[in-house]
C-alpha positions as CSV (number, residue, x, y, z in Angstrom):
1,X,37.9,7.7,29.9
2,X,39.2,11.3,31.2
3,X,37.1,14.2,30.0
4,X,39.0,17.0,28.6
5,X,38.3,21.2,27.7
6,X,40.7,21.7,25.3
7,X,38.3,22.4,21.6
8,X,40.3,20.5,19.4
9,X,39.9,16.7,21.2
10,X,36.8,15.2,22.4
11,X,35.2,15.8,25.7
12,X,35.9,11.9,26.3
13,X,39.1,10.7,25.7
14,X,40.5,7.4,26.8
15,X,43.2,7.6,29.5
16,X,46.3,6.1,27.1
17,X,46.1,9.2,25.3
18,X,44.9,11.9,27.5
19,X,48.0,13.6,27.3
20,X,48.6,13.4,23.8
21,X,48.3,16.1,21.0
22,X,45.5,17.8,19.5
23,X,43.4,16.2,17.0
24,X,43.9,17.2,13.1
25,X,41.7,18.2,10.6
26,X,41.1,15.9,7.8
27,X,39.0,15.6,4.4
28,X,37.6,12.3,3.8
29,X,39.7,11.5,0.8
30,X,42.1,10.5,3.0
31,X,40.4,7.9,4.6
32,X,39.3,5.9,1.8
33,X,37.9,5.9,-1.9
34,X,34.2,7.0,-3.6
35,X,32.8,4.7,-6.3
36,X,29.5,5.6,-7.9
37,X,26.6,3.2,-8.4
38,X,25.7,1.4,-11.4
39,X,23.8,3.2,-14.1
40,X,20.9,0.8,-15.7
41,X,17.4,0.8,-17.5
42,X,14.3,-1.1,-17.1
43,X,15.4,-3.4,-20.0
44,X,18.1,-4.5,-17.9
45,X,16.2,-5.8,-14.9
46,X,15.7,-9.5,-14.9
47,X,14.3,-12.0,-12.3
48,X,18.3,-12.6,-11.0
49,X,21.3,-11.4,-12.0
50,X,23.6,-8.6,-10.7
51,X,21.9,-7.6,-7.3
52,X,21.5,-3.5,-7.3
53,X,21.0,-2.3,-3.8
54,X,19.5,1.1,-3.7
55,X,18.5,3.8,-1.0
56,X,15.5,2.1,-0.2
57,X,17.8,-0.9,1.0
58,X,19.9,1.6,3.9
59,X,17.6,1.8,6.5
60,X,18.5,2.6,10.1
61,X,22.2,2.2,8.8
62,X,21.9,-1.4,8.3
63,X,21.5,-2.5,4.8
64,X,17.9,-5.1,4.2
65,X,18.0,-8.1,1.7
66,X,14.5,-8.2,2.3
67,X,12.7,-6.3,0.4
68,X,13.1,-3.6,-2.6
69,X,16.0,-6.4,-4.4
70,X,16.8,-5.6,-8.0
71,X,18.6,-7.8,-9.9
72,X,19.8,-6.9,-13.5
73,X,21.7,-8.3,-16.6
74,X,24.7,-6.1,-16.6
75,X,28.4,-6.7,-15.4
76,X,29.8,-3.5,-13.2
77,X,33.2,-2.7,-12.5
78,X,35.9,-4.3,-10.4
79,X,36.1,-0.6,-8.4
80,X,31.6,-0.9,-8.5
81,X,31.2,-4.6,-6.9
82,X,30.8,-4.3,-3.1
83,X,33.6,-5.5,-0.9
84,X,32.9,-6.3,3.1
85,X,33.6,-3.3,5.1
86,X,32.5,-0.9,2.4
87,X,29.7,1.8,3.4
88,X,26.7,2.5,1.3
89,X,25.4,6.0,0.6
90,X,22.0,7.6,-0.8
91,X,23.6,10.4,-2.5
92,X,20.5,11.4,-4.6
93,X,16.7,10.9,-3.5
94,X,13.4,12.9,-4.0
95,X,12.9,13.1,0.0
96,X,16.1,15.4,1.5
97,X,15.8,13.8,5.1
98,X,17.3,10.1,3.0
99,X,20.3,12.3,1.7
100,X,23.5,11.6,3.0
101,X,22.5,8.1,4.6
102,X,24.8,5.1,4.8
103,X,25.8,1.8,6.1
104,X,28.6,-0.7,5.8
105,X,28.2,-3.8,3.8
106,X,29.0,-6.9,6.3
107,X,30.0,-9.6,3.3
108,X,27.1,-11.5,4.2
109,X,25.3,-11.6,0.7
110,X,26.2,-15.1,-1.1
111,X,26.6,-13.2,-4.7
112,X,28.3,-10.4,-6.4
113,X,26.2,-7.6,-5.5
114,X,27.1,-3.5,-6.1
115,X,24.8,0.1,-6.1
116,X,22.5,2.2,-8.3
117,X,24.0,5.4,-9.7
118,X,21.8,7.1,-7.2
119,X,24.3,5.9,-4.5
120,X,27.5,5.9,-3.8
121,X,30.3,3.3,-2.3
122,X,32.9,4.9,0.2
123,X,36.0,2.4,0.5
124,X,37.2,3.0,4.0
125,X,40.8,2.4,4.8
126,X,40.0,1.2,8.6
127,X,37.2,0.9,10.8
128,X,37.2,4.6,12.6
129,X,36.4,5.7,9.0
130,X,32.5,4.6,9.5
131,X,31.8,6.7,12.6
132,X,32.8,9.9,11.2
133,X,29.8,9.3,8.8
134,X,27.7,8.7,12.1
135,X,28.6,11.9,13.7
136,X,26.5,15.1,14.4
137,X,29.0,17.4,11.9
138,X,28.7,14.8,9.4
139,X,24.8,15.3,9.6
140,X,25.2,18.9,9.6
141,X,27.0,19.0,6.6
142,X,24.7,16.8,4.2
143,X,22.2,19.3,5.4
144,X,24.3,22.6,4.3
145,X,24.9,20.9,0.8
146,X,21.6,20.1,0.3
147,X,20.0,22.9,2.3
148,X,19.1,25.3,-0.7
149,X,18.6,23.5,-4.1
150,X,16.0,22.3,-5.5
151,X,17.5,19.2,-6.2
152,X,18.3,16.4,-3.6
153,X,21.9,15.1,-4.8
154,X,25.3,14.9,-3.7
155,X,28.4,14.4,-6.2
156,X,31.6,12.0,-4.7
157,X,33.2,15.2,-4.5
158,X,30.8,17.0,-2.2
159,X,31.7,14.4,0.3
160,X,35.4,14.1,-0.3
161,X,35.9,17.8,1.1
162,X,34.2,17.0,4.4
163,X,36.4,17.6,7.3
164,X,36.8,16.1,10.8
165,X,38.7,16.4,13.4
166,X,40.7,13.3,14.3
167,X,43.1,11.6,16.2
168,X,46.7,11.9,14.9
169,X,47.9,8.3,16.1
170,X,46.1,5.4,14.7
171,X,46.2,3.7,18.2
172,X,43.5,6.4,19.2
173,X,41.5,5.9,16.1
174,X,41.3,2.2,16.9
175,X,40.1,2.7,20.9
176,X,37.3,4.9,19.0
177,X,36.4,2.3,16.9
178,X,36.4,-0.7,19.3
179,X,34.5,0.9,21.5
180,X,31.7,1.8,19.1
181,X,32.0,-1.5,17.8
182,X,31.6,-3.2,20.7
183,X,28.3,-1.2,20.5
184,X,27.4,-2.1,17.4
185,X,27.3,-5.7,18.3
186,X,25.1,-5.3,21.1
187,X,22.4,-3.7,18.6
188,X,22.8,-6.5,16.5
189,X,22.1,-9.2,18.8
190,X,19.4,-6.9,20.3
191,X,18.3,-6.4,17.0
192,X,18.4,-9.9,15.7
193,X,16.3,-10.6,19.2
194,X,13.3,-8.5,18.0
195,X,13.1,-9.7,14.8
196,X,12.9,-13.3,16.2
197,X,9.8,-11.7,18.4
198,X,8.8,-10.7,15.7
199,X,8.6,-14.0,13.3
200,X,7.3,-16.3,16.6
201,X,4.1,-13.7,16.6
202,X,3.8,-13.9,12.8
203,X,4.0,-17.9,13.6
204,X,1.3,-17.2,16.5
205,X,-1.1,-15.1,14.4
206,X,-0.8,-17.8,11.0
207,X,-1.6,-20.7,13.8
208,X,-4.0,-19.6,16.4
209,X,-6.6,-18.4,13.7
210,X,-7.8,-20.4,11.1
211,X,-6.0,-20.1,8.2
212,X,-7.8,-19.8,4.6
213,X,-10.5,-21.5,4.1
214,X,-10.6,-23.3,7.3
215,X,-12.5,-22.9,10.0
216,X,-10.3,-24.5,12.8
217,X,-6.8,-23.0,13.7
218,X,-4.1,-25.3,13.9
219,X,-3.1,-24.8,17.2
220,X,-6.0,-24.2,20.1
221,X,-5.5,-24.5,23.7
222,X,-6.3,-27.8,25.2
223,X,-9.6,-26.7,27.1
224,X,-11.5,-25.4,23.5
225,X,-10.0,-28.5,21.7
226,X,-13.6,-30.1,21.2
227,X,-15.5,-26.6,20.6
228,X,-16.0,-27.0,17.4
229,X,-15.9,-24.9,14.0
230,X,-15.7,-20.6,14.2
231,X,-18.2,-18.7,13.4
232,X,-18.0,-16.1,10.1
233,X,-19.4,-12.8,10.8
234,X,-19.2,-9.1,9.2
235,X,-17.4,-6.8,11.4
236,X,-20.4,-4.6,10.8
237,X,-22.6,-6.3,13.3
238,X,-19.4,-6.6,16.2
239,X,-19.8,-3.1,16.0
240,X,-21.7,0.6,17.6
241,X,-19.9,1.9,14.2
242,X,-16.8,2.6,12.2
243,X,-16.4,6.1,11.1
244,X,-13.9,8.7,9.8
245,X,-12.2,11.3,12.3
246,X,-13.0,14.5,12.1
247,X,-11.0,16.7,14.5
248,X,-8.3,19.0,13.9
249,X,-4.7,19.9,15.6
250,X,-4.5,22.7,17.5
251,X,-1.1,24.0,19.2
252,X,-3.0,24.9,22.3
253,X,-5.0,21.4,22.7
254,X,-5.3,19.5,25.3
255,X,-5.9,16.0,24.6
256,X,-3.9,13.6,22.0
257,X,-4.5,13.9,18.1
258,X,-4.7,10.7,16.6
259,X,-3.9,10.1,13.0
260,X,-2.3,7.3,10.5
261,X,0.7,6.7,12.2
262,X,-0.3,7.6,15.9
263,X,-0.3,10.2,18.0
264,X,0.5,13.3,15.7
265,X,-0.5,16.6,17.8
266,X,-3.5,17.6,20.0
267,X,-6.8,18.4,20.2
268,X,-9.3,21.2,21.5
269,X,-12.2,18.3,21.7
270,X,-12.0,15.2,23.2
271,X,-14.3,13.4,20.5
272,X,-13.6,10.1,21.6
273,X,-13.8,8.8,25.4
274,X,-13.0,4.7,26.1
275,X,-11.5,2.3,24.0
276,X,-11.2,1.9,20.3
277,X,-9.4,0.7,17.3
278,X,-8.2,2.6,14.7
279,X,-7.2,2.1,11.1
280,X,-5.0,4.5,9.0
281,X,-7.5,4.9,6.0
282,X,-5.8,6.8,3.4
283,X,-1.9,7.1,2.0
284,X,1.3,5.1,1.9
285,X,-0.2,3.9,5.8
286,X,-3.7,2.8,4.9
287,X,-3.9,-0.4,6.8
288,X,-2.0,0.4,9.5
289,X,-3.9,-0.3,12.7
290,X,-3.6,1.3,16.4
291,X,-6.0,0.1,19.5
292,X,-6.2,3.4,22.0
293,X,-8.4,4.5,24.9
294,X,-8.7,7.4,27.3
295,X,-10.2,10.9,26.1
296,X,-8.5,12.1,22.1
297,X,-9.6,13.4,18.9
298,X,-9.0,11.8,15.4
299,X,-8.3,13.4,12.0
300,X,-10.2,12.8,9.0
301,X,-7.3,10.1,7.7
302,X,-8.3,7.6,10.3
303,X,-11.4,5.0,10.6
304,X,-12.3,4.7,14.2
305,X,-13.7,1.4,15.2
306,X,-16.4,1.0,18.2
307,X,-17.0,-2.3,19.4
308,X,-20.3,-3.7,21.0
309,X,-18.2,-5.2,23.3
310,X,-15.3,-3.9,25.2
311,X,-13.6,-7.5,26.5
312,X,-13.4,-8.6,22.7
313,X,-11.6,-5.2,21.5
314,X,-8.1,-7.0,22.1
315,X,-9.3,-9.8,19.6
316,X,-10.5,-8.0,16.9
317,X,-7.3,-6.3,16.8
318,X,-5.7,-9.4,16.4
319,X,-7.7,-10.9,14.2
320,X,-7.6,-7.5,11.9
321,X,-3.8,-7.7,12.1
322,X,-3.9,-11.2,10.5
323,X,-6.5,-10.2,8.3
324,X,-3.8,-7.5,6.6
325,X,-6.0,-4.9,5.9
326,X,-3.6,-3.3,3.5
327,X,-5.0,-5.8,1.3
328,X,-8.2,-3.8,0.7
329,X,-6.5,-1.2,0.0
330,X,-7.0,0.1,-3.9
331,X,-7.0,3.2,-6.4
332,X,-4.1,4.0,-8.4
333,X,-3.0,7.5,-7.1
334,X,-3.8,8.6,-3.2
335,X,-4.2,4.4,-1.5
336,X,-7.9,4.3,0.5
337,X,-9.9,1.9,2.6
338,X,-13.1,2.7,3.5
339,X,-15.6,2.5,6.4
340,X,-17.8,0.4,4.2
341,X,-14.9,-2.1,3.3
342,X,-13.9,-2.5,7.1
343,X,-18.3,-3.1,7.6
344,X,-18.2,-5.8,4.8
345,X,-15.5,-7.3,5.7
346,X,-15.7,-11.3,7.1
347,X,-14.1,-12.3,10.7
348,X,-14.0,-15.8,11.9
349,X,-14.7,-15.8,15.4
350,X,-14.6,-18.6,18.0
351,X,-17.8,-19.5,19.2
352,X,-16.5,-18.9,23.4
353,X,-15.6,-15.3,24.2
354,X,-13.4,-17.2,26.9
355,X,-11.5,-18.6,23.9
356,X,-11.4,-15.2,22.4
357,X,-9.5,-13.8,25.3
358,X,-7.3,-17.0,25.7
359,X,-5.9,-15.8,22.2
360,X,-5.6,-12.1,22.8
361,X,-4.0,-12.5,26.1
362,X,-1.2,-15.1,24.1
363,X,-0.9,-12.5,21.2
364,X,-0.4,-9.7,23.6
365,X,2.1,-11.5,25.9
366,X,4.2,-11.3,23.1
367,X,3.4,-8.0,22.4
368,X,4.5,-6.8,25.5
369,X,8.1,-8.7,24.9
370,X,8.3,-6.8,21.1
371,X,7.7,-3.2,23.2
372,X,10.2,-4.2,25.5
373,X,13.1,-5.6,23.5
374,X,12.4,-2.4,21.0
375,X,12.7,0.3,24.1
376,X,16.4,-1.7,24.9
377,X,17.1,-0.9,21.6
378,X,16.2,2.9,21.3
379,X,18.3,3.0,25.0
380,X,21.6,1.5,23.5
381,X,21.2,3.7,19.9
382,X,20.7,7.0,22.5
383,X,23.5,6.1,25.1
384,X,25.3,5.6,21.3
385,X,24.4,8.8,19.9
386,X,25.7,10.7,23.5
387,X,29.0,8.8,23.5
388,X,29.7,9.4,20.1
389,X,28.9,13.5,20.9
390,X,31.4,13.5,23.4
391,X,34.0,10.7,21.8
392,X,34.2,13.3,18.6
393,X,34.9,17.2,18.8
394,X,31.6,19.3,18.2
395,X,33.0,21.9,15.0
């Protein structure tokens, strides 16, 4: 690929057509049809039917069959029923940032399957069509519609009158495309990669610790084989204490900010000093669990646990993750877990530290291969996101 200064082509622009003409500008309409979702009520859901996928199935623009499925008892059009190649779009939602978000339907659902009425279906008439709805002017436009209303919805129209610039010769459009598919398919195996990960640690956590209501795991290393039943015992007494946060964030702090989700600003005080693990205690995150050390501060949304004993802390984290804390969790508006809860609350422990160890050093093996194959992934969407900056003109 050539680059090139002229404003109206890309800065990239593959050699076949370096000397070509400019690029055009184009509404969408002309490169496909909009279709909006299905309208329904809650009398119409049923246990199967008509799968409805809605914005809460586009995530990371790949569509999910695994969770958030609606099925209902109602027929939609012929133009309404999802066809392979068609792209997905949230056009309404309470939160803006979901706006404007799409992906392509692959064909791979057995059934007749189609949208809510708070998305849309775009029809694309080839496969260049997709990546102009991947494209930095495509995400500043949802955010000009949206920008100033009170109300987070787009109409078919809205995005009919979005321009690009593109090439004039379909030869050109097709490069674009097979290049950025060729891209595409690389995520998907990558992807596909982490999500077997993934299931073999789910496998490894259901099998190395004793499932319900026993008190020997399934599988256990050869040398502990004859060491008999695990021991029940309240987290409480593993413990120097479990505690709520209490520090702030402050733009001119020094030292990390711990909250729910991780690392979320900084802090003047460095509360905490060694190694501890923490548990998101309050909101759609209670549950979620983090294990950190070195010097930080924690908010008042976040349990900190200290362990008695610094070579089981790996351990405990594991066996907390298989416990699914977000199990405790209850009350009907703001979710909560509590310190008490996380005191209370029964481990089964082997009776040898060494087998303890044995376990977290398995568990975090695998770990280390989920942080790995999800850092190849964030590389390959970047070295994505800067082709596709210089593949398409900047308006």
């Amino acid at each position: 690929m050539n680059k090139t200064e002229n404003k109206l082509v890309p800065e990239l622009r593959f050699p076949d057509f370096i000397n070509d003409s400019e690029w055009e500008e184009k509404e969408l309409k002309k490169f496909g049809k909009f279709y909006r979702g299905l309208t329904y009520n809650s009398a119409d859901v049923s246990e199967k039917g008509l799968l409805v996928l809605r914005s809460g199935n586009i995530q990371n623009n790949s569509l999910v069959f695994n969770k958030d499925l609606v099925f209902v008892n109602k027929n939609c059009t012929k133009d309404q029923s999802l066809k392979n190649k068609d792209i997905v779009i949230c056009m309404s939602n309470g939160s803006k940032a979901l706006v404007g978000k799409n992906a392509e339907y692959k064909g791979d659902y057995p059934n007749p399957l189609t949208v809510g009425a708070f998305c849309s279906i775009f029809r694309p008439i080839n496969e260049f069509t997709k990546y102009l709805l991947q494209t930095t002017n495509y995400e500043k436009y949802i955010s000009l519609r949206i920008g100033g209303g009170n109300i987070n919805n787009l109409r078919n129209s809205d995005l009919e009158i979005f321009t690009s610039y593109v090439p004039k010769e379909f030869k050109e459009q097709q490069k674009i495309a097979d290049c950025l598919s060729s891209l595409d398919e690389a995520l998907t195996s990558h992807d596909e990669k982490l999500e077997t990960l993934k299931n073999h640690k789910k496998g490894l956590l259901q099998n190395l610790f004793p499932q319900e209501g026993e008190t020997i795991p399934k599988y256990r290393f050869p040398e502990f084989k004859n060491d008999g039943e695990w021991k029940k015992i309240e987290l409480d007494k593993l413990t120097h204490s479990i505690s709520s946060g209490k520090d702030k964030n402050s733009i001119e702090g020094k030292y990390k900010l711990y909250g729910s989700t991780g690392i979320i600003g900084t802090s003047n005080i460095p509360s905490y000093s060694g190694h501890f693990i923490l548990v998101a205690r309050v909101g759609a995150n209670a549950g979620l669990l983090n294990k950190v050390s070195g010097n930080f501060g924690v908010t008042d949304n976040t349990l900190v646990i200290h362990l008695k004993k610094l070579n089981t802390i790996d351990f405990i984290f594991y066996s907390l993750e298989k416990t699914k804390l977000n199990n405790l969790v209850f009350g009907s508006g703001q979710p909560l877990i509590t310190g008490s809860q996380l005191k209370n609350l029964k481990l089964l422990l082997p009776n040898s530290e060494k087998e303890q160890q044995k376990i977290a050093e398995c568990l975090s093996e695998v770990d280390n291969l989920i942080t790995a194959q999800t850092n190849k992934i964030e590389q390959l969407k970047a070295h994505k996101k800067g082709l596709m900056q210089r593949l398409f003109p900047n308006i």
